[in-house]
C-alpha positions as semicolon CSV with decimal commas, in nm:
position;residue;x (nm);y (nm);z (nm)
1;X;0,000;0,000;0,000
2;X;0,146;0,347;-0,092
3;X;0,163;0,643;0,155
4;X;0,177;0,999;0,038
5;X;0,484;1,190;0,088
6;X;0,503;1,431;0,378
7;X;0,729;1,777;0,351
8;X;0,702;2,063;0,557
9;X;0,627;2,446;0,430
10;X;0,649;2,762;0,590
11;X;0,345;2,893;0,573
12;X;0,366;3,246;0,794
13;X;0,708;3,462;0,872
14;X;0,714;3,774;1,162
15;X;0,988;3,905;1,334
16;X;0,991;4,179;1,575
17;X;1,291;4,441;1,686
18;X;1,297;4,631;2,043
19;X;1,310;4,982;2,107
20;X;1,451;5,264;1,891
21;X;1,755;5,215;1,620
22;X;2,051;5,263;1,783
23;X;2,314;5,391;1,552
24;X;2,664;5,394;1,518
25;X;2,704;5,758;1,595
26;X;2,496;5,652;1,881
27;X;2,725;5,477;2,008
28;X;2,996;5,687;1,968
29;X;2,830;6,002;2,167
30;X;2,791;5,674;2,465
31;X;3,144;5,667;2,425
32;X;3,249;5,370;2,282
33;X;3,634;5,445;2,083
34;X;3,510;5,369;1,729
35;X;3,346;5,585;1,434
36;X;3,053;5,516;1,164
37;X;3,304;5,403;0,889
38;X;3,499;5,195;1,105
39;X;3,198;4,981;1,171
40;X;3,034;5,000;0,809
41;X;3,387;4,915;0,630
42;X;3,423;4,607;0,794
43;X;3,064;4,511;0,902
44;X;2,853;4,666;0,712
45;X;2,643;4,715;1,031
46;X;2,474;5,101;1,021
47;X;2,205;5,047;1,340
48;X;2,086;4,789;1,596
49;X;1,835;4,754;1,845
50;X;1,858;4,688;2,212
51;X;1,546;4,554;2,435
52;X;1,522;4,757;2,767
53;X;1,633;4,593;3,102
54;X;1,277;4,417;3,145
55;X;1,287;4,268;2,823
56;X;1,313;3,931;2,781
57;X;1,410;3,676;2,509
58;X;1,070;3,543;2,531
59;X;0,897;3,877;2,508
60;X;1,054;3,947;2,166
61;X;0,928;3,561;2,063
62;X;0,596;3,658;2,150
63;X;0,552;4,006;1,937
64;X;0,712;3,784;1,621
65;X;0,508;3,445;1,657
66;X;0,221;3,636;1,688
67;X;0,267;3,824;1,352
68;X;0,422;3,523;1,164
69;X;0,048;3,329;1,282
70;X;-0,189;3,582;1,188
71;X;0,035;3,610;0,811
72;X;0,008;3,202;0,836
73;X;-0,356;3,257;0,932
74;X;-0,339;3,050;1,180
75;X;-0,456;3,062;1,540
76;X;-0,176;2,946;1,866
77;X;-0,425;2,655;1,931
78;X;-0,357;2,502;1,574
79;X;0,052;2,485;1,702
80;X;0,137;2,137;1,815
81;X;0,540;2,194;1,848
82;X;0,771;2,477;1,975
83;X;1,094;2,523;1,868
84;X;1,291;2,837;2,018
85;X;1,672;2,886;1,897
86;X;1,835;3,128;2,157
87;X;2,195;3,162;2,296
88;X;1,992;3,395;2,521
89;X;1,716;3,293;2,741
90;X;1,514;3,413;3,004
91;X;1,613;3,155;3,246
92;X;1,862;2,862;3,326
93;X;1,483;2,731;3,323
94;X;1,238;2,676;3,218
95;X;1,268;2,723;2,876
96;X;1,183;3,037;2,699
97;X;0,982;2,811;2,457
98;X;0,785;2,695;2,772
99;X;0,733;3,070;2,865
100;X;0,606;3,164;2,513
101;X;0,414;2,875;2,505
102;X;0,225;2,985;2,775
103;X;0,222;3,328;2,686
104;X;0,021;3,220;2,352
105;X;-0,210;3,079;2,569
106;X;-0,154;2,705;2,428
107;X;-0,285;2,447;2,665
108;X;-0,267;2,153;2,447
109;X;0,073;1,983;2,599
110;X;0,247;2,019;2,269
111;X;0,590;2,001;2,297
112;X;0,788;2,287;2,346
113;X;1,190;2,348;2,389
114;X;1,523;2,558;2,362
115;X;1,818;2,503;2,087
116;X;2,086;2,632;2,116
117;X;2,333;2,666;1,877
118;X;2,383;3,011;1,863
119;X;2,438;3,224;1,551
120;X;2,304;2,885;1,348
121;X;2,055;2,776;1,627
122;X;1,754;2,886;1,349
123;X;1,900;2,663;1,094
124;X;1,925;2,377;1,343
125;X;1,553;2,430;1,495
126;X;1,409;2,447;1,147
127;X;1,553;2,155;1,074
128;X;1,425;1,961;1,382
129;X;1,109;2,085;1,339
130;X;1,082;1,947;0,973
131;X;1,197;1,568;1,099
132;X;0,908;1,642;1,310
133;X;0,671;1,725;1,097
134;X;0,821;1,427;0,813
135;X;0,767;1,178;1,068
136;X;0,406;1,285;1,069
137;X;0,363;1,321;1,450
138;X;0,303;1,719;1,401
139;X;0,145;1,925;1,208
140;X;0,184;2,281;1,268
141;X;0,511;2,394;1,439
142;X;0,638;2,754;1,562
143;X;1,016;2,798;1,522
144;X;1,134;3,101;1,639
145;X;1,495;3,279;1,705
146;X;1,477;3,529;2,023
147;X;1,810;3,692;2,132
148;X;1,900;3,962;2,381
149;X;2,249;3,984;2,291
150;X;2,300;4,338;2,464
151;X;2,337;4,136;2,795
152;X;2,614;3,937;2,722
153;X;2,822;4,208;2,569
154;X;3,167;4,409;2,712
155;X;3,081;4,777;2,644
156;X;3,447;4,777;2,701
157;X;3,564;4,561;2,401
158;X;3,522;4,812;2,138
159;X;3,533;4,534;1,847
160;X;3,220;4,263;1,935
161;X;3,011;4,525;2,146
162;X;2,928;4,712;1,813
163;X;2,833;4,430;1,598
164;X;2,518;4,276;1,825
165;X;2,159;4,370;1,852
166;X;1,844;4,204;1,988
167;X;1,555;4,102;1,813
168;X;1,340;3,761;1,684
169;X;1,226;3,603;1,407
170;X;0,989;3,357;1,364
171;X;0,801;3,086;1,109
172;X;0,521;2,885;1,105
173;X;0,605;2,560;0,929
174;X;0,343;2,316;0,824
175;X;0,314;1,981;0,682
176;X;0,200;1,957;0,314
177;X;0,187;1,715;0,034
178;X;0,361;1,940;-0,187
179;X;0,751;1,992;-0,076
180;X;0,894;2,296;0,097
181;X;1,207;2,195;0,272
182;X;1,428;2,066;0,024
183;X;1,740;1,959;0,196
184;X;1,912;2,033;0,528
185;X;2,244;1,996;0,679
186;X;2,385;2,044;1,020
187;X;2,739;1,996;1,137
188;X;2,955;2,167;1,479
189;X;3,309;2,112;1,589
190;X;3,369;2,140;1,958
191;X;3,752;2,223;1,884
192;X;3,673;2,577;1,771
193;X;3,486;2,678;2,059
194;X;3,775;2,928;2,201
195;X;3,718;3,123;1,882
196;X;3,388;3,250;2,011
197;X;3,223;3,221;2,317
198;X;3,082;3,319;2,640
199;X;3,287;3,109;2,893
200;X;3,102;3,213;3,211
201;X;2,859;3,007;3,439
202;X;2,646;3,035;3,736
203;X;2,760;2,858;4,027
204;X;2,691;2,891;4,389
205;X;2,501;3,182;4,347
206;X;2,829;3,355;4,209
207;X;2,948;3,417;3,834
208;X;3,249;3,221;3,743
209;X;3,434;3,290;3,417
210;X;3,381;3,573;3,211
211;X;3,015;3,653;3,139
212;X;3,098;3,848;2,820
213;X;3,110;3,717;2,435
214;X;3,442;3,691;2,349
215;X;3,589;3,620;2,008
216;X;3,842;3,640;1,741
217;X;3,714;3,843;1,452
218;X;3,987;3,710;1,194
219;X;3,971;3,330;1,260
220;X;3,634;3,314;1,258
221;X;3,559;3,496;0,959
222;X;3,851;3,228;0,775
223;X;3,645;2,925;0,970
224;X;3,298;3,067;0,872
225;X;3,382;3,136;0,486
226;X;3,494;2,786;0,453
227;X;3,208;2,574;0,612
228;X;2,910;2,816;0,502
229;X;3,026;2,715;0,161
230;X;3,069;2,340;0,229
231;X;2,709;2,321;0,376
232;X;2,565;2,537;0,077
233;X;2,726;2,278;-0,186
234;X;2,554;1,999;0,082
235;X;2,245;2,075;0,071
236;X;2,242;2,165;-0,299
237;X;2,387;1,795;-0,347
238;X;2,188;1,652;-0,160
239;X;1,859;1,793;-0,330
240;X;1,986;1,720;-0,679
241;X;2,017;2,121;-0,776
242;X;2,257;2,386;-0,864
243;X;2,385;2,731;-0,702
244;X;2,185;2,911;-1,042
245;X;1,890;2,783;-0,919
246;X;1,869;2,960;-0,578
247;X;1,661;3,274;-0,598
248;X;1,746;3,387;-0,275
249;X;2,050;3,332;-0,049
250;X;1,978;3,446;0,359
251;X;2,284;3,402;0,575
252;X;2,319;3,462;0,942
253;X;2,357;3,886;0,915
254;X;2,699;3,870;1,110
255;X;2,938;4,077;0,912
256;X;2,888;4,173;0,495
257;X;3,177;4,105;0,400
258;X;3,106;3,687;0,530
259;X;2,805;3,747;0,343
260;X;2,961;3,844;0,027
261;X;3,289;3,621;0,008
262;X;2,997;3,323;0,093
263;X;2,779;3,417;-0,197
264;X;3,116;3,430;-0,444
265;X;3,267;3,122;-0,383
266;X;2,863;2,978;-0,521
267;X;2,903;3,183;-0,811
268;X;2,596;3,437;-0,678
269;X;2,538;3,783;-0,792
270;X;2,560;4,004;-0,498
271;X;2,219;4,091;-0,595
272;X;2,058;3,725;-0,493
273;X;2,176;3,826;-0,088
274;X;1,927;3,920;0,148
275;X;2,052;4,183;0,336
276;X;1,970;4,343;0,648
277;X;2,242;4,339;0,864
278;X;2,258;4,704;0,835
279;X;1,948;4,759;1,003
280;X;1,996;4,536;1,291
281;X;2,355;4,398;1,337
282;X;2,435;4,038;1,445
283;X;2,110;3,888;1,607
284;X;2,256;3,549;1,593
285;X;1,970;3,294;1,575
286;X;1,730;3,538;1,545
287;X;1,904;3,743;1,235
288;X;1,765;3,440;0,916
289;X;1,411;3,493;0,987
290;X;1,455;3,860;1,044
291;X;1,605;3,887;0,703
292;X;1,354;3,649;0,557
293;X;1,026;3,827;0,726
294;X;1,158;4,167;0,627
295;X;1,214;4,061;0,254
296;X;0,874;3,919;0,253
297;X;0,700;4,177;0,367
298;X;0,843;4,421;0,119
299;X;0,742;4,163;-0,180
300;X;1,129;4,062;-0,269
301;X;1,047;3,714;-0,169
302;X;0,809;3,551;-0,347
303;X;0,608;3,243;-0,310
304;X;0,783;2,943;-0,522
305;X;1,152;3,099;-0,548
306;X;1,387;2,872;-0,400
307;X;1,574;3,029;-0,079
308;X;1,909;2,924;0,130
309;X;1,925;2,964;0,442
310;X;2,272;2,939;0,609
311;X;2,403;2,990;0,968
312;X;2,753;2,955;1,139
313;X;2,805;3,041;1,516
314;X;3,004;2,968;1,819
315;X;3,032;2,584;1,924
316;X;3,160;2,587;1,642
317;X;2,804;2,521;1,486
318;X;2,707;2,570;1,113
319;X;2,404;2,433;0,918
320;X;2,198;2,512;0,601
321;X;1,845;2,479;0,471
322;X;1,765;2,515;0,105
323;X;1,377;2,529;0,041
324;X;1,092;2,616;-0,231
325;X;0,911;2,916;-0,028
């Protein structure tokens, strides 16, 4: 007896940014040592946005699920899985997934947890959620990236504290008959972890380490070059197509100049990129759906293009999704 197929769609994007844009003159007049072309000629980055000191991770989940439902038309009852991708949670627990989850008002007992794999924690959620949804025990999933990276930062360490912002993205993704999610790819290696990283804890009651991202701007821009282009060529393989044939490349928003040495070694016209890293800096797991609600809202996306999304962060962790949208 033959079953039909199941694949996974996103039906619904929203994403949501705190506050006012904080520019780089901004930060400047706060009196950070750096300048406006400092920051755009080697990030690219022109604002970001920082969530007050009540805002939580969660909080910015909400105000994005709740716009990427109503463009899904869907209602939160009709979500059966929560996925929440987040370097940056409310809690050591429960999870922020649990908090939004209750937040949305879902009472079902649908499953609902953390990811964390940083700057390519929304790769790696997506792709859970669509084994989910493949396997055909769910049906309707929220994934969401939520990050308050203004909390973890060292206003003192004039070359990571300007390239972060907060802010979530989110998708509703949906089983169908008809496939969405084309291919996926995840990969980390532990042995890069000193490159970037936040090597504090919560112990006793006392902070141990150092609670502040750290990182090495040059080797991880070599490091995150190479593998964004090895999981691109992956997942291409792997669904039987060729660079020409993406419409639309997303990366992580980390730094343009990733984004553009990335999108050259596929043989893509700087013109295929999603940009918005200039609007909101690095918002590490939150920064693909930003891009991808953003574009579209403002009609540059359209429905049946085929997109890439790719993500690289700390860990080291790096993954890809290419999809029909």
């Amino acid at each position: 007896m033959s079953t039909t197929a199941i694949f996974s769609r996103i039906t619904g994007t929203g994403s949501y940014l705190p506050g006012q844009p904080v520019s780089n003159d901004d930060l400047v007049a706060r009196g950070i040592d750096t300048s406006d072309q400092w920051i755009v000629e080697r990030t690219g980055i022109r604002f970001r946005h920082f969530a007050e000191a009540h805002v939580t991770a969660s909080d910015l989940a909400l105000e994005a699920s709740l716009r990427a439902l109503e463009a899904a038309g869907r209602v939160a009852d009709e979500i059966d899985l929560i996925i929440l991708a987040t370097s940056t949670p409310d809690f050591i627990f429960p999870s922020s997934a649990a908090l939004l989850q209750s937040r949305l008002g879902i009472r079902t007992g649908a499953p609902a947890f953390d990811v964390q794999a940083v700057c390519s924690g929304f790769a790696y959620a997506l792709t859970v959620a669509d084994k989910f949804i493949r396997s055909g025990s769910h049906k309707c999933a929220l994934v969401v990236g939520a990050e308050v990276f203004s909390r973890i930062l060292d206003w003192n360490d004039r070359g990571t504290c300007v390239l972060f912002g907060d802010g979530a993205g989110a998708v509703v993704l949906e089983a169908s008959s008809d496939p969405g999610i084309l291919a996926t790819a995840l990969h980390a290696d532990g042995s890069y972890s000193n490159l970037l990283s936040v090597p504090g804890q919560v112990s006793c009651g006392q902070v141990t380490g150092v609670p502040f991202l750290q990182m090495d701007g040059q080797a991880v821009f070599k490091v995150a070059v190479k593998v964004l282009a090895e999981v691109a060529h992956e997942v291409l393989a792997a669904a039987g197509m060729q660079a020409e044939q993406i419409d639309w490349l997303i990366p992580h928003q980390a730094n343009i100049r990733i984004m553009n040495a990335t999108a050259k070694k596929l043989g893509l016209p700087a013109e295929k990129i999603i940009v918005t890293v200039d609007r909101h800096g690095n918002t590490s797991a939150a920064s693909i759906p930003l891009a991808l609600d953003h574009a579209v809202r403002a009609g540059t996306i359209k429905r049946g293009e085929v997109l890439l999304f790719e993500g690289v962060g700390g860990g080291f962790t790096w993954g890809a999704a290419l999809l029909r949208f």
